[in-house]
NUKELO-763087 format. One line per 2 residues: number of its first residue (from 0); for each residue x negated, y negated, z negated of N, C-alpha, C. Coordinates in Angstrom, 3 decimals. Each point is the difference from the previous one (the first is absolute). Layout:
<recs>
NUM) X:Y:Z:X:Y:Z:X:Y:Z | ...
</recs>
This chain:
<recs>
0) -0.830:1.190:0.000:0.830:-1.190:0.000:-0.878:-1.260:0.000 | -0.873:0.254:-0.924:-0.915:-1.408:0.061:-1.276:-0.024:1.434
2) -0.190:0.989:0.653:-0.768:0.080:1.079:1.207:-0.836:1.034 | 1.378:0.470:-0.167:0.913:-0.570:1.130:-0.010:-1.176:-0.095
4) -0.109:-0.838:-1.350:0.095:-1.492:-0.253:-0.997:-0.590:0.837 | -1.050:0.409:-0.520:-1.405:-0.090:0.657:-0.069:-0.744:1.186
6) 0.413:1.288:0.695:-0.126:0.259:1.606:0.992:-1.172:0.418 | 1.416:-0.279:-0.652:0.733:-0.844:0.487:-0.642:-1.350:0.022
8) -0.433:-0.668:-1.422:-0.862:-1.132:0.208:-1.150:-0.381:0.810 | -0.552:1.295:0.239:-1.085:0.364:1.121:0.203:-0.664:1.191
10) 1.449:1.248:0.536:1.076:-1.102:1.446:0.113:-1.158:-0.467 | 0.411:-0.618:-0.233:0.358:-1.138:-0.678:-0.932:-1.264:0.369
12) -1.723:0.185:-0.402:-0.823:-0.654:-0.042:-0.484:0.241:1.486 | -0.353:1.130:0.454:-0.083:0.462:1.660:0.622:-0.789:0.600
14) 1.354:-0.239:-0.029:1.063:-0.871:0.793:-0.229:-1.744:-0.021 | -0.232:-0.123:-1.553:-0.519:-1.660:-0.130:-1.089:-0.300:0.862
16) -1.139:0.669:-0.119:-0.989:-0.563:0.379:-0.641:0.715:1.298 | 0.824:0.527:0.409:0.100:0.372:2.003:-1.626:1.197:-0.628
18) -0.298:0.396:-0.905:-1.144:0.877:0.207:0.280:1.542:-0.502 | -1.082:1.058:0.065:0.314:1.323:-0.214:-0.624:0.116:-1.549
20) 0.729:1.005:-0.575:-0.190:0.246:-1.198:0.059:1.064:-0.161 | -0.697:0.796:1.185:-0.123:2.106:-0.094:-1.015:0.145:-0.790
22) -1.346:-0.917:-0.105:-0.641:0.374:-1.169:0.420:-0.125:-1.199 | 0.954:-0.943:-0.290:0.319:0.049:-1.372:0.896:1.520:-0.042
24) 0.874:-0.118:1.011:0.796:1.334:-0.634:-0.789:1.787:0.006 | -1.505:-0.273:0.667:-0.212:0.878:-0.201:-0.362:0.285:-1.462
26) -0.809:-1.065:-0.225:-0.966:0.281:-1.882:1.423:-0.047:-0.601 | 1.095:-0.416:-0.175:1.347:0.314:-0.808:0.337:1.238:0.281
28) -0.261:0.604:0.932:0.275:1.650:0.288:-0.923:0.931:-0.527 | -1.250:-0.354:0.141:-1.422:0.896:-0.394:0.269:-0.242:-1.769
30) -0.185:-1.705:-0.168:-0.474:0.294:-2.145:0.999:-1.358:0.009 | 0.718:0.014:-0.517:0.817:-0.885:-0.782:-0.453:-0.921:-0.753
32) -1.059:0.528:-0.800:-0.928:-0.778:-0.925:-1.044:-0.400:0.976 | -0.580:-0.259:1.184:-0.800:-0.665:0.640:0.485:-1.410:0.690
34) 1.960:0.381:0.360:0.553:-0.681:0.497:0.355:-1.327:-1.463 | -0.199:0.398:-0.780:0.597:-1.076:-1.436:-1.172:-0.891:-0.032
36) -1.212:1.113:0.198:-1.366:-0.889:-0.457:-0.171:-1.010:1.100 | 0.165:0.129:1.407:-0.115:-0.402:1.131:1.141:-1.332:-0.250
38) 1.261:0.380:-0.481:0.866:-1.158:0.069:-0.507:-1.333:-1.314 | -0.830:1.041:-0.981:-0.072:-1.183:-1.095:-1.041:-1.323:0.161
40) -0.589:0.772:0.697:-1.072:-1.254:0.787:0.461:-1.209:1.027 | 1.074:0.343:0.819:0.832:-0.766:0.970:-0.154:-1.286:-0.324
42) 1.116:-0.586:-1.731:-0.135:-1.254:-0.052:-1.694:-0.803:0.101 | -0.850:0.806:-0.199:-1.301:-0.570:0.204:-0.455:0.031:1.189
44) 0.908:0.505:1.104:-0.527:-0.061:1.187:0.904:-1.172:0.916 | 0.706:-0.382:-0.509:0.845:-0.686:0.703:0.009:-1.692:-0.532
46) -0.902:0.057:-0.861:-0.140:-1.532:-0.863:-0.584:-0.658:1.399 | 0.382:-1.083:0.266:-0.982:-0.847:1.152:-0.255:-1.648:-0.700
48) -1.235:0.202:-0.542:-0.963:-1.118:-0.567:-0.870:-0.502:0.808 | 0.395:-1.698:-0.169:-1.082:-0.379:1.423:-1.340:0.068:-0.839
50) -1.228:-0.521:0.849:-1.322:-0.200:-1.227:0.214:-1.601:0.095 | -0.793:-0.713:-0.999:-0.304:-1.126:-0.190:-0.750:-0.776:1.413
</recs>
């Protein structure tokens, strides 16, 4: 049930941003726990700080 959630927000984000997200659904298929560790980093990947 929670892999289906997953996968739905998965589509979801695929659809927003016109790109593919088969790698994500693969590591959510292989380890669950690679896919959490992989997502907990995100907000640090998505910060956009100019430099001085």
């Amino acid at each position: 049930m929670f892999r289906w959630f997953l996968r739905r927000k998965l589509a979801a984000e695929e659809k927003k941003l016109d790109a593919s997200m088969d790698y994500l659904r693969h590591i959510l298929d292989v380890s669950p726990g690679a896919f959490f560790r992989f997502a907990s980093i995100m907000p640090f990947a998505n910060s956009l700080n100019k430099l001085p």
